[in-house]
DRENPA-3360 file (N, C-alpha, C; in nm, 2 decimals, always signed):
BEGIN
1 = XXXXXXXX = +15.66/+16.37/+14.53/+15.57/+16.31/+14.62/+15.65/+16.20/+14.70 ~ +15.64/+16.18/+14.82/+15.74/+16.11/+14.92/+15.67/+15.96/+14.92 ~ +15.75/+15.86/+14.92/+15.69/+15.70/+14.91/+15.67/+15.71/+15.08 ~ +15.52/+15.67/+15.09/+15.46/+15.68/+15.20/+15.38/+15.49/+15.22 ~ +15.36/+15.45/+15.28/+15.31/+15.26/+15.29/+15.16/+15.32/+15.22 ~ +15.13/+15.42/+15.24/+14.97/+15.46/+15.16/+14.97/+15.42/+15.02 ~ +15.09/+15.50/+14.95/+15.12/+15.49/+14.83/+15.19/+15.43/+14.75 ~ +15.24/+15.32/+14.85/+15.35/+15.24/+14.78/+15.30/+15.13/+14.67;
9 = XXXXXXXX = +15.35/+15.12/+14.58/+15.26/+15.00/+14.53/+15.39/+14.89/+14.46 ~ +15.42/+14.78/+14.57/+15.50/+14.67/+14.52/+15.47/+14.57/+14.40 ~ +15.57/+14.55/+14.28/+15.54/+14.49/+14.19/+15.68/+14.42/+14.13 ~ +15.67/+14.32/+14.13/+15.77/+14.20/+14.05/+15.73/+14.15/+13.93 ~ +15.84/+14.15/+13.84/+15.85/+14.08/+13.75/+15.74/+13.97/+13.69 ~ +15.70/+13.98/+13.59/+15.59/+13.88/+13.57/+15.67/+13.73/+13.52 ~ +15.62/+13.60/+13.54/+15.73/+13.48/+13.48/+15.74/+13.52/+13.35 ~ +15.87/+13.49/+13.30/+15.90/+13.50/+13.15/+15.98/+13.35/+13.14;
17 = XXXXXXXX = +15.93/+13.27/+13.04/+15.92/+13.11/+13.01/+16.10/+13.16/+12.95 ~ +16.12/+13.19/+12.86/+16.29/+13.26/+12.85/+16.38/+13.20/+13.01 ~ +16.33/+13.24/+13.09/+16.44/+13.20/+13.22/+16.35/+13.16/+13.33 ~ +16.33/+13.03/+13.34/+16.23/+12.88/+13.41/+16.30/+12.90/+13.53 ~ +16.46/+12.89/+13.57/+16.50/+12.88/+13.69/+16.50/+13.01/+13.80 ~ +16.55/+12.94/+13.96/+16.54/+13.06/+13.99/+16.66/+13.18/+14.01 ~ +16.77/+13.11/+13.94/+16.89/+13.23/+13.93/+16.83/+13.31/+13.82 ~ +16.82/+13.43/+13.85/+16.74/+13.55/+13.72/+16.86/+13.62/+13.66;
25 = XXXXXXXX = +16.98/+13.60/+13.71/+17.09/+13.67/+13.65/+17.06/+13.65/+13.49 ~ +17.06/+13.59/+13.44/+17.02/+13.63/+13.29/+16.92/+13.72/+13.26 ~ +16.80/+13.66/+13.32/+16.67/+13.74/+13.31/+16.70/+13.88/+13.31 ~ +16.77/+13.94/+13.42/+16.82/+14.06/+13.50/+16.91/+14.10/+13.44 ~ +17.01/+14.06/+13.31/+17.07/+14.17/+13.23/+17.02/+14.13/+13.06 ~ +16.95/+14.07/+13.05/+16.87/+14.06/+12.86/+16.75/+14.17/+12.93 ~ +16.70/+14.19/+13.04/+16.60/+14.30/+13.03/+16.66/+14.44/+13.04 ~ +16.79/+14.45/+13.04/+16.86/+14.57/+13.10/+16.91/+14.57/+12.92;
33 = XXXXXXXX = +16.95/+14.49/+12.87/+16.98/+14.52/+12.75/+16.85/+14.55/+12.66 ~ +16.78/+14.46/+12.70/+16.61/+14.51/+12.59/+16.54/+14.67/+12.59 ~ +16.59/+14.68/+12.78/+16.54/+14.80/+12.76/+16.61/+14.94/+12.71 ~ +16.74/+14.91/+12.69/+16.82/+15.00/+12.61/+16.79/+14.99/+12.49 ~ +16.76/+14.87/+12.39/+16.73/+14.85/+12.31/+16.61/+14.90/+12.22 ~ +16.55/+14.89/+12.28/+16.41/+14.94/+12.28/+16.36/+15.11/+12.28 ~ +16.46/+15.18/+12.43/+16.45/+15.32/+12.40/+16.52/+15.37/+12.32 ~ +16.62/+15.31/+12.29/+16.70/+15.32/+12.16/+16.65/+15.33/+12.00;
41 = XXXXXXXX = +16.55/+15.24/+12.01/+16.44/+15.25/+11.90/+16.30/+15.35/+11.90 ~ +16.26/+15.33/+12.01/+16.10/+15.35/+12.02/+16.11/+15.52/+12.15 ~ +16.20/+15.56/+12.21/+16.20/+15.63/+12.29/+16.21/+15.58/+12.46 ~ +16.18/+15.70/+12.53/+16.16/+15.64/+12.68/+16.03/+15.63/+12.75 ~ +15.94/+15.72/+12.65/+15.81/+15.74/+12.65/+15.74/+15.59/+12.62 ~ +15.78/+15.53/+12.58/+15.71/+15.41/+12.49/+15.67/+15.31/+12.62 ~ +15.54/+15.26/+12.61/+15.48/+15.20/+12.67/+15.55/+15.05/+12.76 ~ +15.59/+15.03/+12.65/+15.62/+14.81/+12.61/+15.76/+14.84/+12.71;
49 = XXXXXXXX = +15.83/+14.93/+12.67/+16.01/+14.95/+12.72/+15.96/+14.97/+12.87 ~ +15.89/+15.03/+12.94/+15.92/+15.02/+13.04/+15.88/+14.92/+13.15 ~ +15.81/+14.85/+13.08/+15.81/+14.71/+13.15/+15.96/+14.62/+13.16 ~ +16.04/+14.61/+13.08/+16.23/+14.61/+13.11/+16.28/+14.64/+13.20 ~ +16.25/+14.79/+13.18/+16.27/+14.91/+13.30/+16.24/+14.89/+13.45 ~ +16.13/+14.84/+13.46/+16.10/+14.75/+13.61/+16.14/+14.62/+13.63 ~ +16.19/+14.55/+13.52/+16.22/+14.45/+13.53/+16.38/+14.38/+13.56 ~ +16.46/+14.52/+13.51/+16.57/+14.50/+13.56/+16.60/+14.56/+13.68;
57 = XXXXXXXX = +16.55/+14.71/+13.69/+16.53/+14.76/+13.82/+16.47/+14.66/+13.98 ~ +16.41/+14.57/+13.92/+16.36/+14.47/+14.04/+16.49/+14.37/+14.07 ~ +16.53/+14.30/+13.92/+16.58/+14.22/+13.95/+16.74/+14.24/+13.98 ~ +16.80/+14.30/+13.89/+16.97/+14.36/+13.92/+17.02/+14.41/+14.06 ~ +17.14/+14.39/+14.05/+17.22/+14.43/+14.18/+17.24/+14.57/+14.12 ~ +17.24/+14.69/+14.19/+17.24/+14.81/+14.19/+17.39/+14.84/+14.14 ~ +17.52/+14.78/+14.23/+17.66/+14.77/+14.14/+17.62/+14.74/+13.95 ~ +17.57/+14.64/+14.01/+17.57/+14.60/+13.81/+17.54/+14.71/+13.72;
65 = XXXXXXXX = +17.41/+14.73/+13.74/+17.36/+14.86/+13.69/+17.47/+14.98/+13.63 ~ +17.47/+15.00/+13.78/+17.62/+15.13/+13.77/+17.74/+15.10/+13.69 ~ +17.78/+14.97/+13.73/+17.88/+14.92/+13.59/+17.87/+14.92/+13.42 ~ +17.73/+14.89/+13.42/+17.65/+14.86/+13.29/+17.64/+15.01/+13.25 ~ +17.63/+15.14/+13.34/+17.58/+15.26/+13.28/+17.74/+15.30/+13.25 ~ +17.83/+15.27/+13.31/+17.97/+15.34/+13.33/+17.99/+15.31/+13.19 ~ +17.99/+15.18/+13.15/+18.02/+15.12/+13.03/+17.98/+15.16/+12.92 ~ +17.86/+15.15/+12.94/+17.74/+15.22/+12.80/+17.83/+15.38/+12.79;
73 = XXXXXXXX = +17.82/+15.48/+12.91/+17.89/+15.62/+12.88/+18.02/+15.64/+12.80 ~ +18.14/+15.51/+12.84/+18.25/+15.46/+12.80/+18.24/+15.48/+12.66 ~ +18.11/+15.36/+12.60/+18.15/+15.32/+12.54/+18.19/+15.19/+12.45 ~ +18.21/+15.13/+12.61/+18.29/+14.98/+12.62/+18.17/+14.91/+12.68 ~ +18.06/+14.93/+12.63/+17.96/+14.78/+12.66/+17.99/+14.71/+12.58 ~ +17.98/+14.54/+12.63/+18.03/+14.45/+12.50/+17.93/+14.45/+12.41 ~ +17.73/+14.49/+12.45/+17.66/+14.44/+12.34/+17.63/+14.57/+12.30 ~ +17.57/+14.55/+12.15/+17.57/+14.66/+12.08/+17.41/+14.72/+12.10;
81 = XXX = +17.39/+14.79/+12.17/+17.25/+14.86/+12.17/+17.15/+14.94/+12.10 ~ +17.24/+14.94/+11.95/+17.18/+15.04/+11.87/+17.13/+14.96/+11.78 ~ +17.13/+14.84/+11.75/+17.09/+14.71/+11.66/+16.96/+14.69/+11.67;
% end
């Protein structure tokens, strides 16, 4: 289905008291880690994970991301996601 202005539906991050300011760069890689973390436990089906999932997707620079995936495939992510 093609994103049409009919069916778009915009949505940001809800506040999380965790990161008060407005640089979200933390925010924007603890949810990229939670949400690996999480499908790592619980699946990708699971409800709760994909609120991360939008959450880093909103907030992250799209480089990062790609860095962060290169890394995970690597190998060489510094944090351990299977914990």
């Amino acid at each position: 289905m093609a994103i049409t202005p009919e069916n778009f539906k915009f949505e940001t991050p809800q506040f999380d008291p965790r990161f008060p300011n407005q640089n979200q760069s933390k925010h924007c890689a603890q949810s990229y880690v939670d949400y690996h973390k999480c499908i790592n436990v619980k699946g990708e089906e699971f409800e709760p994970c994909k609120i991360f999932f939008k959450t880093f997707t909103s907030l992250c620079p799209l480089d990062w991301v790609e860095k962060w995936d290169d890394q995970r495939a690597a190998g060489k992510f510094p944090i351990d996601l299977d914990a």
